[in-house]
VOVEX-908579 format. One record per residue (C-alpha): x, y, z. Coordinates in pm, 1 decimal, always signed. Example, Ala and Ser with C-alpha at 12.3 -4.5 7.8 and 13.67 -1.06 7.14 Angstrom:
+1230.0_-450.0_+780.0 .
+1367.0_-106.0_+714.0 .
//
This chain:
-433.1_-114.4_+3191.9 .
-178.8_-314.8_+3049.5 .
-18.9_-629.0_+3189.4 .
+290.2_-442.1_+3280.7 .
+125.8_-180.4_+3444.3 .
-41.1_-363.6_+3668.9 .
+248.9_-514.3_+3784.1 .
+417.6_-189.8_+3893.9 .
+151.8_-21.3_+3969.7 .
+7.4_-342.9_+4189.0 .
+48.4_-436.3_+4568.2 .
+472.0_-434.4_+4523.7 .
+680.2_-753.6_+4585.0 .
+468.5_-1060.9_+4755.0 .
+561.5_-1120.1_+5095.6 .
+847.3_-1368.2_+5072.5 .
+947.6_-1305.4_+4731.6 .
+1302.4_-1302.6_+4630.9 .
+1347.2_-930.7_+4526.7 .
+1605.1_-1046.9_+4265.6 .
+1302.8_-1262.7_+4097.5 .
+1118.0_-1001.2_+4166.0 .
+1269.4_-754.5_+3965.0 .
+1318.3_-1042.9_+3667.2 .
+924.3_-1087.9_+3666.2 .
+901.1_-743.7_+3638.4 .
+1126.3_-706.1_+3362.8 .
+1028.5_-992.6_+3157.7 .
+649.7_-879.0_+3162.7 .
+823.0_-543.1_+2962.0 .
+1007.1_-716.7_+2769.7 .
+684.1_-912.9_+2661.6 .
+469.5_-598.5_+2633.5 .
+750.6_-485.8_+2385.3 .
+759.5_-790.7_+2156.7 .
+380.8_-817.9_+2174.6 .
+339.7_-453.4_+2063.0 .
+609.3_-550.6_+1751.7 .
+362.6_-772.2_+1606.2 .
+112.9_-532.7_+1421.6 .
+312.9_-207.1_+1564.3 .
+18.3_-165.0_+1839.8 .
+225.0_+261.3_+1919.7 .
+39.6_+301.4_+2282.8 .
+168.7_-41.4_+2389.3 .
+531.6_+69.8_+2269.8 .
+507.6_+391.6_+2439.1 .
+523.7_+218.6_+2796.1 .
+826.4_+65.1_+2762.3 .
+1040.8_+374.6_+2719.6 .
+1153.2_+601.4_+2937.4 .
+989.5_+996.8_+2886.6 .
+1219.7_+1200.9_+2688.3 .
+1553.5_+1142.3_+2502.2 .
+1639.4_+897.2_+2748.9 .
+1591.5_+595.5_+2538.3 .
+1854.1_+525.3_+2239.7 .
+1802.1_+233.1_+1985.1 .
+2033.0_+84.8_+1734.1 .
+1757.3_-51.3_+1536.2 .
+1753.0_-397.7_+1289.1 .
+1727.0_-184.1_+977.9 .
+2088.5_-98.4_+1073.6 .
+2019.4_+312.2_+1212.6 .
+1997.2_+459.9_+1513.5 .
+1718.1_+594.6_+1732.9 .
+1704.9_+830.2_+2038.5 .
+1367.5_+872.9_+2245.8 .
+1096.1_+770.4_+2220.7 .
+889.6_+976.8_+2016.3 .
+1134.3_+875.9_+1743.1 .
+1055.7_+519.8_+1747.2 .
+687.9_+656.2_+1752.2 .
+721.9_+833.4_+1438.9 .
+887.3_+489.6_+1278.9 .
+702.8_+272.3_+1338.5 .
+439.4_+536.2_+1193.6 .
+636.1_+559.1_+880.9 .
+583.7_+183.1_+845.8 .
+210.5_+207.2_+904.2 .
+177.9_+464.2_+617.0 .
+427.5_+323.8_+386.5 .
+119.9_-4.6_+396.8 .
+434.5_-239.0_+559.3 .
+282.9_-548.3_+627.2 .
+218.6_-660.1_+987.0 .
+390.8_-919.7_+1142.9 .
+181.3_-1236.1_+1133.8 .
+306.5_-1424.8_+1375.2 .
+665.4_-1418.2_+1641.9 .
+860.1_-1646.2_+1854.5 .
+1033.1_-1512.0_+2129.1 .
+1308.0_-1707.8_+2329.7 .
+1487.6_-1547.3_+2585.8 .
+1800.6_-1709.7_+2665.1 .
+1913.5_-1473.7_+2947.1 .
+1771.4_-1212.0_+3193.8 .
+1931.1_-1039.0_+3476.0 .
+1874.9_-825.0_+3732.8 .
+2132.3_-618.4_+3947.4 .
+2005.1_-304.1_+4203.8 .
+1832.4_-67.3_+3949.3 .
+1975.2_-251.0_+3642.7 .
+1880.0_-531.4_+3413.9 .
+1936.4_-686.4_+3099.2 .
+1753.0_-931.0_+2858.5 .
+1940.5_-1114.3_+2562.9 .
+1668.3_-1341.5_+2300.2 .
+1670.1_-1477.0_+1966.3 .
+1331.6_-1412.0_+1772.3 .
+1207.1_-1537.4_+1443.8 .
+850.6_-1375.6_+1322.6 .
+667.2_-1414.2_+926.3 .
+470.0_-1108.7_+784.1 .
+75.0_-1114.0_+690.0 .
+259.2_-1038.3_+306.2 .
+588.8_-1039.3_+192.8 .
+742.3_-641.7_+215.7 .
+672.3_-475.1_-122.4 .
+802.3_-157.3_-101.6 .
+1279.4_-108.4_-210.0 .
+1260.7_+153.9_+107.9 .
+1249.1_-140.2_+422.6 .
+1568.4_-344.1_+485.1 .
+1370.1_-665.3_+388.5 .
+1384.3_-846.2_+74.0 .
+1092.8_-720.7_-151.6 .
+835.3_-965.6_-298.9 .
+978.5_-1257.2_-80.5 .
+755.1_-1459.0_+142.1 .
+980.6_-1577.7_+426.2 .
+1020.5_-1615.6_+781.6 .
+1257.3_-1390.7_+928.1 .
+1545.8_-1429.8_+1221.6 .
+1646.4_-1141.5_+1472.7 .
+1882.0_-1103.7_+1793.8 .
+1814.3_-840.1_+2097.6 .
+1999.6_-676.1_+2384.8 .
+1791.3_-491.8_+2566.1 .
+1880.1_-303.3_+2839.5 .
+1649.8_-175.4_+3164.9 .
+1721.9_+87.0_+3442.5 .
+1426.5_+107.9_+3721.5 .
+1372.3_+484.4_+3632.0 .
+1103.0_+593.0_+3451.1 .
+1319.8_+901.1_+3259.3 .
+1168.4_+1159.8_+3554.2 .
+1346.0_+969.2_+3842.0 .
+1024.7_+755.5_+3884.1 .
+1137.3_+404.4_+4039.1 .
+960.3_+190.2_+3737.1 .
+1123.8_-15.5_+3532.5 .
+1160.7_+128.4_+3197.3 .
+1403.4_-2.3_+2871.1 .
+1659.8_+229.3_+2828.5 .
+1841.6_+64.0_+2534.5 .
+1770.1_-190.1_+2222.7 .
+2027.8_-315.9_+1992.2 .
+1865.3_-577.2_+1714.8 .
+2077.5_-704.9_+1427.7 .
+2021.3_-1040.6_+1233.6 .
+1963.1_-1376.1_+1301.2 .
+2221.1_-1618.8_+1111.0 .
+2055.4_-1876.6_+835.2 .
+1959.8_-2186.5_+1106.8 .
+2125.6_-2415.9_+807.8 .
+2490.7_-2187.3_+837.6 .
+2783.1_-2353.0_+1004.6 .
+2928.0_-2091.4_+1272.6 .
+3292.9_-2021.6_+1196.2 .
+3536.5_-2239.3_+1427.6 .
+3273.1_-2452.9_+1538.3 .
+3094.5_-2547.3_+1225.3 .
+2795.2_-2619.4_+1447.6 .
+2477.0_-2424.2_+1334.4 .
+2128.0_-2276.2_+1455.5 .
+1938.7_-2592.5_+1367.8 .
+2176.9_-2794.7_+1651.7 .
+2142.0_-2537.0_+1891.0 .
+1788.5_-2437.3_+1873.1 .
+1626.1_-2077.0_+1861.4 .
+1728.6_-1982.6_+2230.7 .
+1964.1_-2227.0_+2297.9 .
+2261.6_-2155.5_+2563.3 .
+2472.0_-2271.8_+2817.9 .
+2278.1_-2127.3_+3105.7 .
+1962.5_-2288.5_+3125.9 .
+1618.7_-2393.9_+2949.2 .
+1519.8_-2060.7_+2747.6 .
+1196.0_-1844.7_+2814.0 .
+987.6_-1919.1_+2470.2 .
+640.6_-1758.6_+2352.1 .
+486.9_-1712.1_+2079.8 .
+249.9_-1375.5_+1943.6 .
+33.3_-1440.5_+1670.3 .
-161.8_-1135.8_+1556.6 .
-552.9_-1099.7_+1633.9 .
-687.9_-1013.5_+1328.6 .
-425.4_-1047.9_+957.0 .
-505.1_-797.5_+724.1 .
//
């Protein structure tokens, strides 16, 4: 049983816990178990964090779209077969999470490095070029399980590039490296780091 199973499937909300913390807890251990299951594109963990069904829609880094989660399934698949090389290592920092009734959202900033550089003209990444990589996430989280189930369950992903930390943002000219991965205005971010078990 997973980490995020047990928490929704445990003893509910500790006596005297705020039920909006609650909630977050619950929804950051998810968003965890999804990140976690990126690195080395562990399917069963992935599975989880969808609803059943359609339900789920992704607009996905590699710029297309996504709906269910069997699709995703079948993806990350394709990248299994196609010999893309596992993620080595990820940093995760979340610089906001919120929960409202049967809703919730989580925004982070990642950066992750493959085992081996892509090799392979049909992945969005650079062929033949060892580097460490940048990404941005929305992810959004209903407490529905896709059969009416109150669990909750991410309902949408949108991932598109991380700017170059070096790059001067336009009308500011202040850039990632002064900020910081996960750096914001409302508060210390959440950061962790997945390394994978065993590097091909």
């Amino acid at each position: 049983m997973t980490d995020t199973q047990s928490e929704q499937k445990g003893q509910g909300n500790p006596m005297g816990m705020d039920t909006t913390e609650y909630d977050k807890r619950q929804v950051l251990a998810l968003h965890k178990q999804w990140w976690k299951a990126n690195v080395g594109l562990d399917i069963p963990a992935m599975r989880e964090c969808f609803p059943s069904g359609n339900a789920f829609s992704m607009f996905n880094r590699n710029s297309f779209t996504y709906f269910g989660v069997e699709e995703v399934a079948k993806l990350w698949q394709h990248f299994i077969d196609t010999g893309i090389p596992p993620r080595l290592t990820q940093t995760v920092a979340v610089l906001r999470i919120e929960a409202r009734a049967d809703t919730a959202w989580v925004i982070s900033e990642l950066t992750y490095r493959r085992v081996a550089p892509v090799q392979t003209e049909r992945h969005w990444e650079v062929p033949d070029v060892d580097q460490t990589l940048g990404s941005k996430a929305t992810e959004i989280y209903h407490r529905d399980n896709g059969a009416g189930v109150p669990a909750w369950k991410m309902w949408h992903f949108h991932s598109g590039p991380l700017q170059p930390f070096q790059e001067p943002r336009p009308a500011f000219d202040d850039t990632l490296t002064d900020r910081g991965l996960g750096g914001n205005p409302y508060g210390e971010p959440i950061t962790y780091t997945f390394t994978l078990d065993r590097p091909a």
